[in-house]
Backbone of each chain as ProteinMPNN parsed JSONL, in Angstrom:
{"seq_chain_A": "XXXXXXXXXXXXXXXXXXXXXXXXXXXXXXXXXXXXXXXXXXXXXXXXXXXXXXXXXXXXXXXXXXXXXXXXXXXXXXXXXXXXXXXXXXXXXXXXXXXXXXXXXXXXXX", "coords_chain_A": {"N_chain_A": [[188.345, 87.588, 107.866], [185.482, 88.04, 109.975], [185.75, 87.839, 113.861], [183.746, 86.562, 114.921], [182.561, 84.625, 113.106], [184.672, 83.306, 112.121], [184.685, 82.012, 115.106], [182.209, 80.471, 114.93], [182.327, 78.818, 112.165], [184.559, 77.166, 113.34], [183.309, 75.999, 115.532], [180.671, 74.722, 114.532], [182.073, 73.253, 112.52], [183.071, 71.747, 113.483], [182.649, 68.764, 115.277], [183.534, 68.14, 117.851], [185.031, 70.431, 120.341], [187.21, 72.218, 122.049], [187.876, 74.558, 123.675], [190.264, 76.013, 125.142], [193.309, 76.958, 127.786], [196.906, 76.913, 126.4], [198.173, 73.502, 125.316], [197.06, 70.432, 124.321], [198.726, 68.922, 124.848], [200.413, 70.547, 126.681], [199.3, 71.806, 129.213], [197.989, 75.302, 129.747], [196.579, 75.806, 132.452], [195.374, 74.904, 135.698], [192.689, 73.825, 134.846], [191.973, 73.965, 132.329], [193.887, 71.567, 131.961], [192.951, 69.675, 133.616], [190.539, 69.018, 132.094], [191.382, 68.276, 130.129], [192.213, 66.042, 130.862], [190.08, 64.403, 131.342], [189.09, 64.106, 128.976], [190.832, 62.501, 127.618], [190.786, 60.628, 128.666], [188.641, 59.34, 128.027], [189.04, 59.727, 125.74], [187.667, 59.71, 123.086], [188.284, 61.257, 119.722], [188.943, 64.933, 119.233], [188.822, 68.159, 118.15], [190.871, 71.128, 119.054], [191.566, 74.454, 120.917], [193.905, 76.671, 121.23], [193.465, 78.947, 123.468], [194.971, 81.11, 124.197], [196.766, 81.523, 122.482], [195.438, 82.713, 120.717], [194.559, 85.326, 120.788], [191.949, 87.256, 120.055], [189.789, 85.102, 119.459], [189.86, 84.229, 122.11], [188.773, 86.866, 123.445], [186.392, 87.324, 122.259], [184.958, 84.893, 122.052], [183.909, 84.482, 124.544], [181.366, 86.001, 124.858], [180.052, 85.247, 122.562], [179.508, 82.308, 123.51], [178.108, 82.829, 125.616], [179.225, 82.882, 128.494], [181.77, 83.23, 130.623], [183.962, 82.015, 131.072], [187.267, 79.828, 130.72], [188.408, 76.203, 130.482], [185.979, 75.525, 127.395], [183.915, 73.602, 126.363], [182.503, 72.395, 123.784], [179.797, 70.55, 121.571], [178.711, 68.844, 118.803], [178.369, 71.645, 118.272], [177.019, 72.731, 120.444], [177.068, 74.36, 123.363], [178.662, 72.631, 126.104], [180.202, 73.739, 128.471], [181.946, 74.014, 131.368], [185.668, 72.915, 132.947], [184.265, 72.258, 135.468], [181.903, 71.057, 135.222], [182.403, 69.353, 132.445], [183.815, 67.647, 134.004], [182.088, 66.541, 136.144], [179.92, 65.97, 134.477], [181.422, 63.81, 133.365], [181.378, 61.598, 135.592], [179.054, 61.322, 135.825], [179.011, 59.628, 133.444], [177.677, 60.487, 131.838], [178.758, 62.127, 129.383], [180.661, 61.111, 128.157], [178.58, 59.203, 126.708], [177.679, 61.032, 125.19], [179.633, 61.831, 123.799], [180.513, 59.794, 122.473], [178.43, 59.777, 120.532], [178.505, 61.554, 119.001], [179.85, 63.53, 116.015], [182.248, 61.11, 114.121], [184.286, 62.198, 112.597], [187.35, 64.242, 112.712], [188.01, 67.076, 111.981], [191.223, 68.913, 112.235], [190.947, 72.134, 114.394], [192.816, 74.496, 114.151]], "CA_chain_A": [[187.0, 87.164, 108.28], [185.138, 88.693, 111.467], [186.327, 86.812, 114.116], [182.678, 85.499, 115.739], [181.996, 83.878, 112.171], [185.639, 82.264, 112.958], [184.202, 80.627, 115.698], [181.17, 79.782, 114.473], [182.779, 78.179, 111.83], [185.003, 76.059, 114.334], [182.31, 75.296, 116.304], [180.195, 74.251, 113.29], [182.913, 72.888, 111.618], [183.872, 70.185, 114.674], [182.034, 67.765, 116.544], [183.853, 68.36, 119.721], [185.942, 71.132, 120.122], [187.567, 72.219, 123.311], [188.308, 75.625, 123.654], [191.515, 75.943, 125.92], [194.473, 77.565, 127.806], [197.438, 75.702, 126.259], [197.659, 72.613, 124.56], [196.462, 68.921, 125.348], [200.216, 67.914, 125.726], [200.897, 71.21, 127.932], [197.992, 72.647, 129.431], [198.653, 76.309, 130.814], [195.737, 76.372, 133.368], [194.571, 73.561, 136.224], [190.893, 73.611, 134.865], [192.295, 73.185, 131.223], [194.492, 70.512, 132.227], [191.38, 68.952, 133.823], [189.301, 68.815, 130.942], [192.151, 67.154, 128.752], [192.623, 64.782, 131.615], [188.78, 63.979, 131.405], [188.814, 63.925, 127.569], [191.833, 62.069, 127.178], [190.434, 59.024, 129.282], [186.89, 59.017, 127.827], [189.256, 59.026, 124.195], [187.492, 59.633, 121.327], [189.298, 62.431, 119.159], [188.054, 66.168, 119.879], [190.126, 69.681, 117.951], [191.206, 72.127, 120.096], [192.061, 75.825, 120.337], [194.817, 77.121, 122.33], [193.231, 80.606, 123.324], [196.333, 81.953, 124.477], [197.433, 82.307, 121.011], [194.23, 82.697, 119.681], [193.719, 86.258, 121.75], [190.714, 87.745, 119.055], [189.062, 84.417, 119.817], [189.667, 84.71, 123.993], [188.13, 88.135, 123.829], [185.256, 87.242, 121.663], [183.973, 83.333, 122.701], [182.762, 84.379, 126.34], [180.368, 87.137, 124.126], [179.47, 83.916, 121.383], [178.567, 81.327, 124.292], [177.509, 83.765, 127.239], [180.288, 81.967, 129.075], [182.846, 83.946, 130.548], [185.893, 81.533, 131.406], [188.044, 79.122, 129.636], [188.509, 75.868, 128.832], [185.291, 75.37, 126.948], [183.674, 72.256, 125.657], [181.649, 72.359, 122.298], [179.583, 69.427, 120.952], [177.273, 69.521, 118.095], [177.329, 72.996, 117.99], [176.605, 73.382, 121.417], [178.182, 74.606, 124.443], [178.318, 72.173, 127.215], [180.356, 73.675, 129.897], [183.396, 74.251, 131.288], [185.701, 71.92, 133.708], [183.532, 71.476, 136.306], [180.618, 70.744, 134.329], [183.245, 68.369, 132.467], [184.176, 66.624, 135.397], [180.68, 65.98, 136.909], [179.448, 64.909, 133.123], [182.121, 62.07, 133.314], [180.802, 61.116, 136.835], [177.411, 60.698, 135.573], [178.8, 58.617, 132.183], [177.28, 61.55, 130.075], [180.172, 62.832, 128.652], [181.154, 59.591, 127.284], [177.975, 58.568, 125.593], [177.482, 62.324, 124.293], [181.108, 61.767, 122.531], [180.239, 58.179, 121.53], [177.5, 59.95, 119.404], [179.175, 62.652, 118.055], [180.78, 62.842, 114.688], [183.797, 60.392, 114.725], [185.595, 62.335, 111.842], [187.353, 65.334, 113.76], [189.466, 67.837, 111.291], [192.03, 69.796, 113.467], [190.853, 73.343, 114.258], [193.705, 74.962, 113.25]], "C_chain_A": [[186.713, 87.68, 109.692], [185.135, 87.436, 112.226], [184.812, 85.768, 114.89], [181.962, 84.909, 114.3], [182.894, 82.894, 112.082], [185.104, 81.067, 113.763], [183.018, 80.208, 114.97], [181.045, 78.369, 113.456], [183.376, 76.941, 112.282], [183.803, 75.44, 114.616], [181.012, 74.58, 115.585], [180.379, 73.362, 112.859], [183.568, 71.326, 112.17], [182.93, 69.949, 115.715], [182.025, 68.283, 117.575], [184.523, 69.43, 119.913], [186.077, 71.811, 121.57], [188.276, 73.559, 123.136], [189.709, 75.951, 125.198], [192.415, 76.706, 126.552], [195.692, 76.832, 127.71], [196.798, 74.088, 125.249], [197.321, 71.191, 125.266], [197.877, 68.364, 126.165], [201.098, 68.787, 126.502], [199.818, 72.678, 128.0], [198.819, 74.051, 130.024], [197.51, 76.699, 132.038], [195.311, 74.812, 133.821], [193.524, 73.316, 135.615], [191.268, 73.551, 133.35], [192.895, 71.2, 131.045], [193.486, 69.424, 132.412], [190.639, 68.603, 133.277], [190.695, 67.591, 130.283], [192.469, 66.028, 129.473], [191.323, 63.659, 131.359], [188.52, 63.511, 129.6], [189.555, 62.57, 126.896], [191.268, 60.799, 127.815], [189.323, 58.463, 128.734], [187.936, 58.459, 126.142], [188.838, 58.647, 122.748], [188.625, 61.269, 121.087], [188.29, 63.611, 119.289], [189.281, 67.122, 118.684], [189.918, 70.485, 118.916], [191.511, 73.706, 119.575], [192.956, 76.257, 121.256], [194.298, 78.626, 122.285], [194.279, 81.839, 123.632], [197.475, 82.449, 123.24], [196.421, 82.717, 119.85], [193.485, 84.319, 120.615], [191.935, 87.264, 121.315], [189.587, 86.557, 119.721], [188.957, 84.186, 121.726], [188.714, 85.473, 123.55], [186.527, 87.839, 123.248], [184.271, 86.083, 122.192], [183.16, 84.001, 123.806], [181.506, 85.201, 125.606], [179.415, 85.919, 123.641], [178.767, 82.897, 122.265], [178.134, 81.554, 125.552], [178.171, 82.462, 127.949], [181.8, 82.689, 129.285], [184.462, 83.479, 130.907], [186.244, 80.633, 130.209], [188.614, 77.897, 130.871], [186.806, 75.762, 128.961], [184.974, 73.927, 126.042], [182.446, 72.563, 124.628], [180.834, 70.812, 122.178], [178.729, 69.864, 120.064], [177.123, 70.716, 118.001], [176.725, 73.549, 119.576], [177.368, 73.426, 122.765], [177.686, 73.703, 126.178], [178.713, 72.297, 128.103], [182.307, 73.655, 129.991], [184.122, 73.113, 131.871], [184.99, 71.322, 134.683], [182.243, 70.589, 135.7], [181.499, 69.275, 133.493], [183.623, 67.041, 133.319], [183.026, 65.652, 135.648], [179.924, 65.138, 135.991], [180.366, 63.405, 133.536], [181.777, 61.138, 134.081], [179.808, 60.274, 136.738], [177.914, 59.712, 134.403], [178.182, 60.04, 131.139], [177.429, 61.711, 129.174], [180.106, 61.506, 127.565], [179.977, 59.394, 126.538], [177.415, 60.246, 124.7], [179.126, 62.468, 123.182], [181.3, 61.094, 121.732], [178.884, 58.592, 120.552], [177.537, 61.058, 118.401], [180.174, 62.13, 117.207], [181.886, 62.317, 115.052], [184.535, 61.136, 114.305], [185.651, 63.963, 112.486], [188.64, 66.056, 113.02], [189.989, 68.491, 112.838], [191.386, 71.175, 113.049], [191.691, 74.718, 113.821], [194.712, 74.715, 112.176]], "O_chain_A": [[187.624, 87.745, 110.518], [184.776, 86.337, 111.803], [184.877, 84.598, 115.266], [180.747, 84.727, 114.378], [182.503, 81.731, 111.977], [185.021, 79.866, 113.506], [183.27, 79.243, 114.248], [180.32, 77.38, 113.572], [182.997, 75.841, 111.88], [183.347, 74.474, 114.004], [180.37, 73.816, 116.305], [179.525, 72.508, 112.622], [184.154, 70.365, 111.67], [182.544, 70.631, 116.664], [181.102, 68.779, 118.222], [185.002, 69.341, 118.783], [185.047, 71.938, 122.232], [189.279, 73.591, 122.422], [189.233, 76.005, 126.332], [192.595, 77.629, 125.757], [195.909, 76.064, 128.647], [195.714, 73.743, 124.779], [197.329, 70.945, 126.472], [198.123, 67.808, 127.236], [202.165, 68.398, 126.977], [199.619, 73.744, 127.417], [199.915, 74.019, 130.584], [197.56, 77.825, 132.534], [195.032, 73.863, 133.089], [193.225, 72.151, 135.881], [190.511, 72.672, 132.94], [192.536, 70.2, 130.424], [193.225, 68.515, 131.625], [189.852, 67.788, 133.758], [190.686, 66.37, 130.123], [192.959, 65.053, 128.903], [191.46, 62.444, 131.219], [187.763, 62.611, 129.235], [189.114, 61.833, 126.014], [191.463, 59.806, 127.113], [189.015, 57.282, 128.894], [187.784, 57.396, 125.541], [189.215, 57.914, 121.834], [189.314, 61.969, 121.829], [187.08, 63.433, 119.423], [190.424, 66.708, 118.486], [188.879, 70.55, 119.572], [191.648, 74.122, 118.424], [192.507, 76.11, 122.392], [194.567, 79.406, 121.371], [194.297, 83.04, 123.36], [198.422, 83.227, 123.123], [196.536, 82.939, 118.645], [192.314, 84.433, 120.976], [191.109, 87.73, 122.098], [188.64, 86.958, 120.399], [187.908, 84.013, 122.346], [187.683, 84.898, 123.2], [185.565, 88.198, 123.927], [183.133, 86.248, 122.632], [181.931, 84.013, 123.877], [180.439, 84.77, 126.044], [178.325, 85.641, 124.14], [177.62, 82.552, 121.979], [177.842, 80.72, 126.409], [177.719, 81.317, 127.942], [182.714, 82.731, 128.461], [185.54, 84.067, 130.991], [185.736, 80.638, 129.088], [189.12, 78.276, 131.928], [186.227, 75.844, 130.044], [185.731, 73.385, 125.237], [181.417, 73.05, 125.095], [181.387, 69.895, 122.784], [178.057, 70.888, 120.187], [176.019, 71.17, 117.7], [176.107, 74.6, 119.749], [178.176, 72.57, 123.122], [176.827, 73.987, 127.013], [178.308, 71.574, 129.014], [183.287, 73.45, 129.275], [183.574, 72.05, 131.576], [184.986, 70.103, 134.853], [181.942, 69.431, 135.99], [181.222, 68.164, 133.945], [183.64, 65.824, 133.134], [182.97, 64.437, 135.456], [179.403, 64.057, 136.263], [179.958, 62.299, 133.889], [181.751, 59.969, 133.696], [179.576, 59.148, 137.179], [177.131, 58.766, 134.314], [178.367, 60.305, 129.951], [176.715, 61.595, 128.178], [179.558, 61.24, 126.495], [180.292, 59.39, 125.348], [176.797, 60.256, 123.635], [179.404, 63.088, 122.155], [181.887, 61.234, 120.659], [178.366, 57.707, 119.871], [176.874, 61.342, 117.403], [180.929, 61.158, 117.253], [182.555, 62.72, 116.003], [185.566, 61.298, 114.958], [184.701, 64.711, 112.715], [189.829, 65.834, 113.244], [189.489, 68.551, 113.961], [191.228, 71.502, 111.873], [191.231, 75.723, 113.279], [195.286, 75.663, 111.638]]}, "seq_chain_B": "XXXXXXXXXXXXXXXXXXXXXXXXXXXXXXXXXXXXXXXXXXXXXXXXXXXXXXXXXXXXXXXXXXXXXXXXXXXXXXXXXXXXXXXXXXXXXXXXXXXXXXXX", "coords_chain_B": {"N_chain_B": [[183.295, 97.034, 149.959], [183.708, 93.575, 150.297], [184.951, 91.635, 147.684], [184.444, 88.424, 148.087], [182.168, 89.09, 149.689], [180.586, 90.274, 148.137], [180.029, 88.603, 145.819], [178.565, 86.523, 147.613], [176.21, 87.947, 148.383], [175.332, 88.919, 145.343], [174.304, 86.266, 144.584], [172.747, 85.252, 146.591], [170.915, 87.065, 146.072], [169.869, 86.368, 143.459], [168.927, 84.006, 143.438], [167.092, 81.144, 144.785], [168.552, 80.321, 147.914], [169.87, 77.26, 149.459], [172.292, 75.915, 150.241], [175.082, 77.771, 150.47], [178.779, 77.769, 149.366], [181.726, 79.461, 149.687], [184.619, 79.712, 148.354], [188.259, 81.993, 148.401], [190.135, 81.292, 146.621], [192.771, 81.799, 145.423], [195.097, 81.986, 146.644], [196.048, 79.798, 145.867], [197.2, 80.021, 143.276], [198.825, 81.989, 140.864], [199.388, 84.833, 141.833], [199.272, 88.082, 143.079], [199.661, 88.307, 147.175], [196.911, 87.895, 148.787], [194.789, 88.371, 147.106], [191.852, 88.403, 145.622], [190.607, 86.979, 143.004], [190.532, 84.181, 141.955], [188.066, 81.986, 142.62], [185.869, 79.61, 144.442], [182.687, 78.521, 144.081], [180.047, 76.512, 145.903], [177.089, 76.216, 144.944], [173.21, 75.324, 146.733], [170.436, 75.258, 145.179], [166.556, 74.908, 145.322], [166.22, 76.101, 143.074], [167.378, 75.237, 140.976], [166.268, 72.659, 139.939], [165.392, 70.491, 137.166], [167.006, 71.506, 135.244], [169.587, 71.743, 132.924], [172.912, 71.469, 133.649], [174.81, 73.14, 132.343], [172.96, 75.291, 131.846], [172.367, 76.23, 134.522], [175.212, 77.375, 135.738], [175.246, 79.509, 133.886], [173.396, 80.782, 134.645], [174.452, 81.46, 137.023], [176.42, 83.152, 136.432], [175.506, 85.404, 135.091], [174.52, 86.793, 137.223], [176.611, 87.385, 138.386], [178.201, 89.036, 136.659], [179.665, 91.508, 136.403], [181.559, 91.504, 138.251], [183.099, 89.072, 137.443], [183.801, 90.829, 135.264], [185.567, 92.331, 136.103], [187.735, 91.346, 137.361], [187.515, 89.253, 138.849], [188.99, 86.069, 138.195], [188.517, 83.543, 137.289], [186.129, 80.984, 138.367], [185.476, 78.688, 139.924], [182.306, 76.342, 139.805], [179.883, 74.412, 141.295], [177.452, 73.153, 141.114], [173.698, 72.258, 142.546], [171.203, 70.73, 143.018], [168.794, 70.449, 145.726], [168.195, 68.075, 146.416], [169.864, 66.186, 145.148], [172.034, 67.057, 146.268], [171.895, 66.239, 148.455], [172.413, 63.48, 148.15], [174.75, 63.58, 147.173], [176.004, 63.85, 149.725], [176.769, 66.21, 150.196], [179.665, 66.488, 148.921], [181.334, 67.792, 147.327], [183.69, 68.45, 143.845], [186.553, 69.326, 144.2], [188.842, 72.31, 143.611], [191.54, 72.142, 140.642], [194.87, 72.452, 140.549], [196.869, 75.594, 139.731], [198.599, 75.888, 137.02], [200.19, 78.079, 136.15], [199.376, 79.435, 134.417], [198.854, 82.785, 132.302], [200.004, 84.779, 134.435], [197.368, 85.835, 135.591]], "CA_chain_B": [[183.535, 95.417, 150.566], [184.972, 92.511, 149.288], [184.489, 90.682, 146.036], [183.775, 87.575, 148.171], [180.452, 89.425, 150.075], [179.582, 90.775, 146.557], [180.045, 87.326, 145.353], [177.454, 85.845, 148.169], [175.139, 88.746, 148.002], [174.426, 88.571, 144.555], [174.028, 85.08, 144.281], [171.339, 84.946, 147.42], [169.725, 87.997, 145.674], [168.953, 86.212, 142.029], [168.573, 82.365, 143.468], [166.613, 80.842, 146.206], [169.847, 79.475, 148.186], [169.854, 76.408, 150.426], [173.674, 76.336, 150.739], [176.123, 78.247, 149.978], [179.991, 77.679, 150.052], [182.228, 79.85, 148.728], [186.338, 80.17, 149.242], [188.564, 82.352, 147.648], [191.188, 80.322, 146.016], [193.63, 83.165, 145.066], [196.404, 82.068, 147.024], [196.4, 78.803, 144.833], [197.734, 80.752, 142.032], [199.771, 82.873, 140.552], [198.827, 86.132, 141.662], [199.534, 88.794, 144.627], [198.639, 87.944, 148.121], [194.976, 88.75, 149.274], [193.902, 88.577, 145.792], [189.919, 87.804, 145.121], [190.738, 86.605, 141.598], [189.991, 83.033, 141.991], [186.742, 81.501, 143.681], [185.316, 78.352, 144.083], [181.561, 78.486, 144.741], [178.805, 75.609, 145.669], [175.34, 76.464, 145.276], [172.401, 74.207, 146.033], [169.339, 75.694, 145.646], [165.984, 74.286, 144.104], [165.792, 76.799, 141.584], [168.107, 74.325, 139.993], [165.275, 71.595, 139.577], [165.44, 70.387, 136.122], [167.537, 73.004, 134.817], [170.966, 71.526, 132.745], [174.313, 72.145, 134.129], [175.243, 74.56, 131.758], [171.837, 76.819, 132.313], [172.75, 76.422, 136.048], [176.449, 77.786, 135.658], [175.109, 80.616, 132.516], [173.008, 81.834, 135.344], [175.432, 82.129, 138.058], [177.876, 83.63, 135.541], [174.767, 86.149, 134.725], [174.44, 87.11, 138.531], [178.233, 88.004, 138.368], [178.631, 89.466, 135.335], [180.17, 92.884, 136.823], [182.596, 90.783, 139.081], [183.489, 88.639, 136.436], [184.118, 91.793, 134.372], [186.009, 93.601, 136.864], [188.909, 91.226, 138.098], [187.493, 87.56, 139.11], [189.589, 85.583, 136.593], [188.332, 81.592, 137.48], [184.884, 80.886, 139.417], [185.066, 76.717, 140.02], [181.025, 76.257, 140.09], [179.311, 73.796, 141.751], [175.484, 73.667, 141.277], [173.095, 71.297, 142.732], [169.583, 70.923, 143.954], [168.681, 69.954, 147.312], [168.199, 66.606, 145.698], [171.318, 65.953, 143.916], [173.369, 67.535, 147.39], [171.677, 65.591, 149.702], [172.654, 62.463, 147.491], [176.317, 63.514, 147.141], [176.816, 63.738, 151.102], [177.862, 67.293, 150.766], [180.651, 66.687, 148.309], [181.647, 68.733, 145.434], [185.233, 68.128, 143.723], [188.218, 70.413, 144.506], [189.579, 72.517, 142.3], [192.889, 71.816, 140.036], [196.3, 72.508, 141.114], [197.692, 76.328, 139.333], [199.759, 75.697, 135.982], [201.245, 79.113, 135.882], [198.284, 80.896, 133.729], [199.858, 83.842, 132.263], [200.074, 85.85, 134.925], [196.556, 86.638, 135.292]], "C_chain_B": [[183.587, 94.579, 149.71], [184.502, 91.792, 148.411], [183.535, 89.753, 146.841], [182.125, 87.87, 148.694], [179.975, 89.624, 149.217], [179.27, 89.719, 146.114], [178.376, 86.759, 145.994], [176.137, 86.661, 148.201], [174.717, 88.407, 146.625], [173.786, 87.299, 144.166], [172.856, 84.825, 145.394], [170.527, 85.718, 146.661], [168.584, 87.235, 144.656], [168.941, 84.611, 142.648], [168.508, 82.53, 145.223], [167.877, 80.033, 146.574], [169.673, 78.911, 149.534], [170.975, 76.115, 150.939], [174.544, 76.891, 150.003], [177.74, 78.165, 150.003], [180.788, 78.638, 149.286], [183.604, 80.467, 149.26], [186.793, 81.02, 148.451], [189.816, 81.16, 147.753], [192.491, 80.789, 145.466], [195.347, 82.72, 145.079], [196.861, 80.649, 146.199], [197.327, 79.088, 143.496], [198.016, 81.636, 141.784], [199.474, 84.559, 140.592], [199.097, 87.238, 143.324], [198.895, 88.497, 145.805], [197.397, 88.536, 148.867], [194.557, 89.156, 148.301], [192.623, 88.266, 145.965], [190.431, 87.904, 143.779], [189.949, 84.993, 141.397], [189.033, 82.654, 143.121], [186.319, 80.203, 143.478], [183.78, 78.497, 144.927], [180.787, 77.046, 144.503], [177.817, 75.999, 146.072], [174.646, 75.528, 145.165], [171.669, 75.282, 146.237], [167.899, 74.812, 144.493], [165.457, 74.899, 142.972], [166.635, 76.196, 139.828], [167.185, 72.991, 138.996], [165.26, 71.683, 138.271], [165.928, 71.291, 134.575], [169.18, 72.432, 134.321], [171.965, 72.208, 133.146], [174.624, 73.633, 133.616], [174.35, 76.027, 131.934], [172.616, 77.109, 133.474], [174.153, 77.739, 135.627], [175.982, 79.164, 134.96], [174.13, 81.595, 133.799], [173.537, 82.795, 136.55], [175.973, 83.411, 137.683], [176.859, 85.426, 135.391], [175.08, 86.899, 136.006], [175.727, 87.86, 138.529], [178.82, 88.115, 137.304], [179.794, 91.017, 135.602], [181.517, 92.476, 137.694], [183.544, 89.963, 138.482], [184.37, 89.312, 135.302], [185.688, 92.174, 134.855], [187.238, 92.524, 137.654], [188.491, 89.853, 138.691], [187.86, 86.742, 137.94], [188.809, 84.073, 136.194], [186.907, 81.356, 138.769], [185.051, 79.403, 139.108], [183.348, 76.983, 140.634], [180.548, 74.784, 140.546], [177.724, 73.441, 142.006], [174.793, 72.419, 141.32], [171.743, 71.519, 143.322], [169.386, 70.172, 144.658], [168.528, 68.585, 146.942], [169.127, 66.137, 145.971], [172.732, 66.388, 145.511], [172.916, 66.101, 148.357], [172.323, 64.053, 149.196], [173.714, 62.071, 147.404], [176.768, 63.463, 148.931], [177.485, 65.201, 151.26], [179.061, 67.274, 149.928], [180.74, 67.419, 146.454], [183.005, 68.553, 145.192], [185.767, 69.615, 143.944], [188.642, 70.625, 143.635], [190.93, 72.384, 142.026], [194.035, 72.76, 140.864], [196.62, 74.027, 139.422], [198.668, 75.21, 138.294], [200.623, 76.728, 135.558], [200.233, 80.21, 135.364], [199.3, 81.58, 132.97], [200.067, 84.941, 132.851], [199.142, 86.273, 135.626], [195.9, 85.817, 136.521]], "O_chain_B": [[183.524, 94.759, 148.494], [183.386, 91.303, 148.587], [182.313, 89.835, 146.715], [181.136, 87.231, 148.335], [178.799, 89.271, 149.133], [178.063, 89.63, 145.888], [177.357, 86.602, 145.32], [175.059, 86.083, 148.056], [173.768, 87.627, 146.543], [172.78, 87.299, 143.455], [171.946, 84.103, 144.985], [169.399, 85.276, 146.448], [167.354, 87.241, 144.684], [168.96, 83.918, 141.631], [169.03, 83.14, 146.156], [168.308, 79.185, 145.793], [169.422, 79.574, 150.54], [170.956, 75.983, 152.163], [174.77, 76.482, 148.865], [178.076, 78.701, 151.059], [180.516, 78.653, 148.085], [183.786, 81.305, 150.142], [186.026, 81.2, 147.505], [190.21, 80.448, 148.676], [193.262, 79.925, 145.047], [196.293, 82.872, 144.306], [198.056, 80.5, 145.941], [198.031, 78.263, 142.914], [197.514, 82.531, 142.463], [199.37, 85.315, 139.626], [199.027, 86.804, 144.474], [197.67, 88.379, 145.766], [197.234, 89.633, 149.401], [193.937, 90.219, 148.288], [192.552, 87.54, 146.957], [190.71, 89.043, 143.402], [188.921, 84.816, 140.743], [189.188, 82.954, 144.305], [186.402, 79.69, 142.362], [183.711, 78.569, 146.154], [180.773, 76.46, 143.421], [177.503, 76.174, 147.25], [174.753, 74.746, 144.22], [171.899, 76.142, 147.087], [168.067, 74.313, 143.38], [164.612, 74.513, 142.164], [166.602, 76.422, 138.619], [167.378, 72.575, 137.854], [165.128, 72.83, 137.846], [165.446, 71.546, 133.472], [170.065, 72.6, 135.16], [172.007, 73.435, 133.057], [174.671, 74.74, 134.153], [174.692, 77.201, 132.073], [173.416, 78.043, 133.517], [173.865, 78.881, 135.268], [176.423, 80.127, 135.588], [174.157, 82.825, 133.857], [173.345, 83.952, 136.923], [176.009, 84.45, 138.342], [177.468, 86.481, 135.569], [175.987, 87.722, 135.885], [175.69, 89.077, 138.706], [179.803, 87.467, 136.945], [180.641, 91.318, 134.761], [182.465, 93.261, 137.714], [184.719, 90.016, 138.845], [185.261, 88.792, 134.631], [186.691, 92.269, 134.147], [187.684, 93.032, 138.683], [189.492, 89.262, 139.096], [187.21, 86.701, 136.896], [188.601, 83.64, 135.061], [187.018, 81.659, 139.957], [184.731, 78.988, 137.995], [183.115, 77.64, 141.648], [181.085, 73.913, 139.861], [177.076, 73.524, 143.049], [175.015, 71.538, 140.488], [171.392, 72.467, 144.024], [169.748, 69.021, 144.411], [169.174, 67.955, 147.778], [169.321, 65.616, 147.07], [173.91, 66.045, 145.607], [173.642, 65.202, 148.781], [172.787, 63.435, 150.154], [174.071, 60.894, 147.457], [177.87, 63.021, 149.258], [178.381, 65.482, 152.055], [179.737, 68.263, 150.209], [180.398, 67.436, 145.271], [183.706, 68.472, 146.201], [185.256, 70.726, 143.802], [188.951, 69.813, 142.763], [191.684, 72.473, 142.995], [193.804, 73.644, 141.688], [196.596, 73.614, 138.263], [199.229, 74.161, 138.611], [201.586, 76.546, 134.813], [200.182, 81.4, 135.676], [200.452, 81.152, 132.909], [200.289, 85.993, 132.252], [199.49, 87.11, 136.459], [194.775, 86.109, 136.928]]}, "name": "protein", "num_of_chains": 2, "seq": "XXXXXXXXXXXXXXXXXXXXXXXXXXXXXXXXXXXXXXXXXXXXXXXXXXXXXXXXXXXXXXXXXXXXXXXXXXXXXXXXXXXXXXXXXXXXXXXXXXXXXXXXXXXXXXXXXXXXXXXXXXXXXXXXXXXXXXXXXXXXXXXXXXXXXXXXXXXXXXXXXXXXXXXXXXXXXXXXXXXXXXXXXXXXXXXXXXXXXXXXXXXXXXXXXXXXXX"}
């Protein structure tokens, strides 16, 4: 399958989805780490992608959500941002009631 | 001249800018010394006015698309409007603590 119908799919396919370096239980980048720190406290369930083994999907996402770093936050289908953006959502409460209204049921992305 | 002037140039060019901060962050992480790889910028300006985070950031990112391309691996963004700064006191969070990356 071409790989920006891949994501699309994912990102389609899952509520929340957190595009990543590393995994939730060993991030490989501060500003990943950061997000799963922020995710992990707010606590609803999210799938993930480790892009570091996912290199087709690295190279391609920043193209798919005119967004050129990593990690990446999904909701609905739409791209809300990276860690900082993350961060500052939680600040405001955002985050949290944009997760508390997203689908509960959350297949794993891979 | 250096990533970081390219950095602040283009970003005054495409946005009206009320402050600008912008460090390199390089030596934070894993990478040769006197890198420009990592940056942490805060922009306020009010071209931000009612404009979601993510636009904000998608436009920066636009502005430094060639810099981005070309060897800046991590931009920490910060975007606010003269509002929203004056409100915070001037504070924007600090970026994360290096996990190793791969290298890059």
């Amino acid at each position: 399958m071409d790989v920006m119908q891949v994501i699309k799919e994912q990102i389609e396919g899952n509520p929340v989805i957190l595009y990543m370096k590393g995994t939730p239980q060993f991030p490989q980048c501060g500003f990943s780490a950061r997000a799963i720190e922020v995710m992990t406290t707010i606590g609803k369930p999210f799938a993930y992608v480790n892009i570091l083994e996912a290199p087709e999907i690295r190279a391609s996402l920043p193209q798919y959500g005119n967004w050129p770093t990593f990690p990446q936050l999904w909701i609905n289908g739409e791209l809300v941002g990276g860690s900082d953006i993350i961060l500052e959502m939680q600040r405001s409460g955002d985050l949290a009631k944009m997760l508390e209204t997203a689908a509960v049921e959350v297949p794993p992305a891979e | 001249m250096s990533v970081a002037t390219e950095i602040e140039l283009k970003v005054r060019a495409g946005l009206v800018v009320e402050h600008l901060g912008l460090e390199n962050e390089s030596h934070m992480h894993n990478v040769a010394p006197g890198s420009e790889t990592h940056f942490r910028l805060v922009v306020v300006s009010p071209d931000f006015e009612g404009v979601i985070l993510v636009r904000r950031h998608q436009r920066i990112y636009a502005l430094l698309d060639e810099e981005l391309k070309a060897g800046v691996h991590a931009l920490a963004l910060h975007t606010f409007t003269p509002e929203e700064w004056r409100a915070r006191q001037g504070d924007a969070a600090a970026s994360p603590k290096c996990l190793g990356g791969n290298g890059k």
